[in-house]
TORTI-801528 format. One record per residue (C-alpha): y, z, x. Coordinates in pm, whole numbers, plus 50000, padded with zeros to 5 digits. Each point is the difference from the previous one (the first is absolute). Last residue first. Layout:
TORTI-801528
YZX;...
//
This chain:
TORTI-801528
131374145464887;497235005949714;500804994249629;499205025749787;497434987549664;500845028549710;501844964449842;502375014249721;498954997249695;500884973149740;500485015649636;500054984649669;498965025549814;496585003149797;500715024749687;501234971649795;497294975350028;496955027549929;502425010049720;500094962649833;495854995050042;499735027149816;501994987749760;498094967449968;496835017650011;501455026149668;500864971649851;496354976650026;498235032149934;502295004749644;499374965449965;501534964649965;498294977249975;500234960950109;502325008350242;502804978850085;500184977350360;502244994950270;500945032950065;503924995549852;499914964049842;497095012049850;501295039549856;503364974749857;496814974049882;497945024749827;503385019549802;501724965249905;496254991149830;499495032349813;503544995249860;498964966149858;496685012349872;501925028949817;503124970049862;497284976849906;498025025449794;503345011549834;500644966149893;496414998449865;500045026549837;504034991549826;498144965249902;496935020949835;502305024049849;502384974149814;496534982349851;498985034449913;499614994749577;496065009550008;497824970349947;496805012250183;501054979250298;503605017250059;497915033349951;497894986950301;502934986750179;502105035349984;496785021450157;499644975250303;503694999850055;500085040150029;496714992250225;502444977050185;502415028850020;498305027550105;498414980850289;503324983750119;501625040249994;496965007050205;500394972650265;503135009549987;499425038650080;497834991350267;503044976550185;502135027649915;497965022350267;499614971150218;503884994450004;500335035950067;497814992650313;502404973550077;503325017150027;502174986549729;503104980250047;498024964649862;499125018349684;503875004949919;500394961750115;497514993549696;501185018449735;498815034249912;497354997749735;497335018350230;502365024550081;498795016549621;496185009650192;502305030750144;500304996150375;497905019850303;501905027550112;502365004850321;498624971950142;498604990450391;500894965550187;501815019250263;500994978150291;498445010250337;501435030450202;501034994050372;502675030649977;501584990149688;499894969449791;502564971649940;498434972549779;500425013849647;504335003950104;499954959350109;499334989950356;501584969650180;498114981350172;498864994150387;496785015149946;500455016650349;504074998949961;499615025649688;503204993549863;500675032449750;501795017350277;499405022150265;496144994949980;497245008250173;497224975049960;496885011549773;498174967249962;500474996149617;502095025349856;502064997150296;501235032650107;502495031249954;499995028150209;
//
């Protein structure tokens, strides 16, 4: 039977009149089953350079994953900027290097940014790390959701005549 995705009303059509919307594909479950928030496989460390609207798409506990990567990617490239600026001081010809760092600084610390604030706007705050405990929690936390149904049982209470 197919239900609500968010209070598990039978449906005959994609109006749930409980909600009183209409429902889109994502939001049509089966049997009183929540919303799946699960992935197939957790995304290659390139998705970080996907544009923004891309990024918006994504479930959020990839965007935690890519959120680690960025930070990463940020942290490879300042020390990358580091590196360029101290040859640039010792008189080495890297003038064009130095402005292309710092470009490339800007663009990792932007992309860090859009990444906090989509996983912000979505649970109202970004984590300050993000660790393999802090992951496997969240995911956790993602099956324990999933595998409880939204089911109302029937009263067992009889009435008496």
């Amino acid at each position: 039977m197919l239900t609500c995705a968010y209070c598990a009303t039978e449906l005959s059509s994609k109006y749930c009149p409980f909600c009183e919307m209409e429902l889109k594909d994502y939001q049509i479950s089966k049997n009183g089953n929540r919303m799946s928030n699960t992935i197939d496989s957790i995304p290659a460390e390139v998705e970080i350079f996907k544009d923004t609207k891309t990024l918006m798409e994504k479930e959020t506990i990839e965007l935690l994953f890519l959120l680690r990567y960025a930070r990463k990617h940020r942290s490879d490239v300042y020390n990358l900027r580091i590196n360029v600026h101290r040859a640039t001081e010792q008189g080495n010809e890297m003038q064009e290097y130095n402005a292309a760092s710092y470009s490339d600084y800007e663009e990792a610390t932007r992309k860090v940014w859009v990444i906090e604030n989509i996983i912000k706007e979505r649970i109202g705050y970004f984590p300050s790390k993000v660790t393999e405990k802090f992951i496997y929690i969240y995911l956790d936390r993602i099956n324990q959701s999933n595998e409880k149904k939204m089911k109302i049982k029937e009263s067992s209470v009889q009435e008496n005549a």
